[in-house]
N, C-alpha and C positions, 0 to 999 in steps of 0.2 A: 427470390425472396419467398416465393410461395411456399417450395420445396420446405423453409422451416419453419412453418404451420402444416405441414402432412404430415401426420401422425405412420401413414400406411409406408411413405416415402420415410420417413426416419429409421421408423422399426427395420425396415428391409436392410437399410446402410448399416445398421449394428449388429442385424444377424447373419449375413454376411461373414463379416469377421470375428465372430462369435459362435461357430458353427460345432466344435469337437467337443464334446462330451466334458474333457476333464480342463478344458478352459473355457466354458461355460460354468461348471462349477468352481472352479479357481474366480470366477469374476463374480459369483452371484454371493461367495463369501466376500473377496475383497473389495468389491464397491462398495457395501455398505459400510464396509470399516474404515477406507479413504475417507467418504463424507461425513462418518463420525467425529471420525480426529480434525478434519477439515473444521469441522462445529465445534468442537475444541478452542483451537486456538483461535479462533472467531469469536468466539464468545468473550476473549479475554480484552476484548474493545471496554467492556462494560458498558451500563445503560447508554443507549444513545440518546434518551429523552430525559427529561431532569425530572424527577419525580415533582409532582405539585405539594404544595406545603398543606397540613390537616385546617387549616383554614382555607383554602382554595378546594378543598374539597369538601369539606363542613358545606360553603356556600353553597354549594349544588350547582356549580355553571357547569353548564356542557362539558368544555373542554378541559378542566381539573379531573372531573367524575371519570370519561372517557379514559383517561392517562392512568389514572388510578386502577380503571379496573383492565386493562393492560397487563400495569406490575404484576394484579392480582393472578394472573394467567401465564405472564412469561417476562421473564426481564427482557426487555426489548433493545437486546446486543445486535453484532453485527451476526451473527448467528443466525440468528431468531429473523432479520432482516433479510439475508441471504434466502432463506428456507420457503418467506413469503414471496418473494421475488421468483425462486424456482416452481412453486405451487403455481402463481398467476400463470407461468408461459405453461404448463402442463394442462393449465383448465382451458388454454386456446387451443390445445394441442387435440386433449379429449376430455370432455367435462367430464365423463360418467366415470373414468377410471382416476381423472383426478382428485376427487370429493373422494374414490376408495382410498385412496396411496397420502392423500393429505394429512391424516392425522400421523402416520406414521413418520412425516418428512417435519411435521411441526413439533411432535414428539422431541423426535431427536435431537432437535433445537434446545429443546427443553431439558431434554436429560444431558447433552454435551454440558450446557451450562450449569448443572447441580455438580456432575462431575467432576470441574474446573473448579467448584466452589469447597468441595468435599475431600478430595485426594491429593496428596500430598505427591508434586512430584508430576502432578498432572501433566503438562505440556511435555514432559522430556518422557511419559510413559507416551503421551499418544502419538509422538515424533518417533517413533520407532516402530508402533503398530503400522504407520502410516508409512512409512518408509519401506517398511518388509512386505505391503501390502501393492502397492505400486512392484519392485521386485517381483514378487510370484506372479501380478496382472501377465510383464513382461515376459518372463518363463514360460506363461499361458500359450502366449502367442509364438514365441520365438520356437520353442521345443514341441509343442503342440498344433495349435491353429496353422501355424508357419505361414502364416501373413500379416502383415505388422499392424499395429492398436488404430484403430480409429484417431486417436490422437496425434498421428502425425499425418489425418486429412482434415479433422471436421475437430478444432479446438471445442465448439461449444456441445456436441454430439459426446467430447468424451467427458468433458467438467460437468456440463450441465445437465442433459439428456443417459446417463447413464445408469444414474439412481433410478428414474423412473424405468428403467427398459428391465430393471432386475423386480420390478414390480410387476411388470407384464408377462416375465419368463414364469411368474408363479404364479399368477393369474391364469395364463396359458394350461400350465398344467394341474392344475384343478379343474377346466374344462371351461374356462372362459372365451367367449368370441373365436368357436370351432371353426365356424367359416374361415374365418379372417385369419386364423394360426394354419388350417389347408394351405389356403392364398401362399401365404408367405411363404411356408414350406417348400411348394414346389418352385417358386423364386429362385428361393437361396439356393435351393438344388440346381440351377438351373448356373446362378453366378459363381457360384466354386466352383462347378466343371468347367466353366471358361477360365477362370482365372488359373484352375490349374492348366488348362491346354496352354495358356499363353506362357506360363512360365517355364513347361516343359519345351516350348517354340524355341523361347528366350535362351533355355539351357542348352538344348541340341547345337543353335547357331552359335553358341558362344565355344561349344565343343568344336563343332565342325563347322567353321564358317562356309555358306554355301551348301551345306549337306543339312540341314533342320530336315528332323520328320516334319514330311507333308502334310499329314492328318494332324499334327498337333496346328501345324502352323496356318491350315484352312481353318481350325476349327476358333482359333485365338483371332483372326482375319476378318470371319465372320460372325464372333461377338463384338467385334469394333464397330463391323456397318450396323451392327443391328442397334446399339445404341447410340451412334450417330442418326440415326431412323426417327429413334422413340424424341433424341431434342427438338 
């Protein structure tokens, strides 16, 4: 359980399998696009709170005024809920780059739902952005990265934790938390070259049962003890 509150332990699991150049930018366009269309069809809950009546709010009680100045700010859909929900676990995650990346996740909440409200045709334009966008994710990985999405280990790592990691990739490079982006760096480096030994182990044996190269297959051997070590 801890593992998802470590920001250090998250980001490593996604850069990882996020490592080649042009499926890092295939994902830092298409996530954003995913969870827009996602706020899209989200949005089409409508309010989830009942607006108070101009007498409930005339009167000045708390909780009419509160509700009111809400609307004033964002229709509070499932959207908009969603968005706040994503924000809370990102400020446990790391306050200082949550309060950065917060307006833009609250944003989009915001613009999904004018969107919805404004263009004709909405839902069946953003089901296909979304559609097409997922598709290229998967061409990322499958033709490129060549090891499969985070979503078929860690569901909330690719729904939830994803938007945010495209806000650290940019953060990163504008020169954000140098330390912290070394650290990583020499990681990942460190877990692709195992994964690829292990798969070349994998391939040699399945070519020639009994005949694996040795060196792939010590070196896929001894990434196993080593993180059997680190539990």
């Amino acid at each position: 359980m801890s593992k998802l509150f470590d920001i250090r332990h998250q980001l490593l699991q996604y850069a990882t399998h996020h490592n080649h150049p042009v499926n890092v930018a295939i994902h830092l366009t298409c996530i954003p696009l995913i969870l827009w269309t996602a706020l899209v069809f989200a949005a089409n809950t409508g309010p989830l709170l009942p607006y108070p009546s101009a007498e409930a709010v005339a009167s000045g009680a708390t909780f009419p005024v509160l509700v009111d100045k809400v609307f004033q700010f964002a229709t509070p859909n499932l959207a908009w809920m969603v968005m706040l929900g994503y924000v809370g676990y990102y400020l446990a995650l790391d306050k200082e780059t949550a309060f950065i990346s917060a307006p833009l996740f609250l944003g989009a909440a915001k613009h999904a739902t004018y969107f919805l409200a404004t263009t004709p045709n909405a839902i069946r334009i953003a089901a296909y952005i979304h559609a097409a966008a997922w598709i290229a994710q998967f061409i990322g990985h499958g033709v490129f990265e060549k090891r499969a999405p985070k979503l078929t280990e860690n569901l909330v790592q690719a729904l939830v934790l994803a938007p945010y990691f495209v806000v650290w990739e940019l953060l990163f490079f504008v020169g954000y938390r140098p330390q912290l982006k070394r650290e990583l760096d020499v990681l990942v480096d460190v877990d692709v070259k195992a994964f690829r030994a292990r798969k070349a182990a994998m391939k040699a044996g399945a070519a020639a049962p009994g005949k694996a190269d040795p060196a792939a297959t010590v070196a896929a051997v001894g990434f196993v003890i080593d993180e059997k070590k680190e539990q």
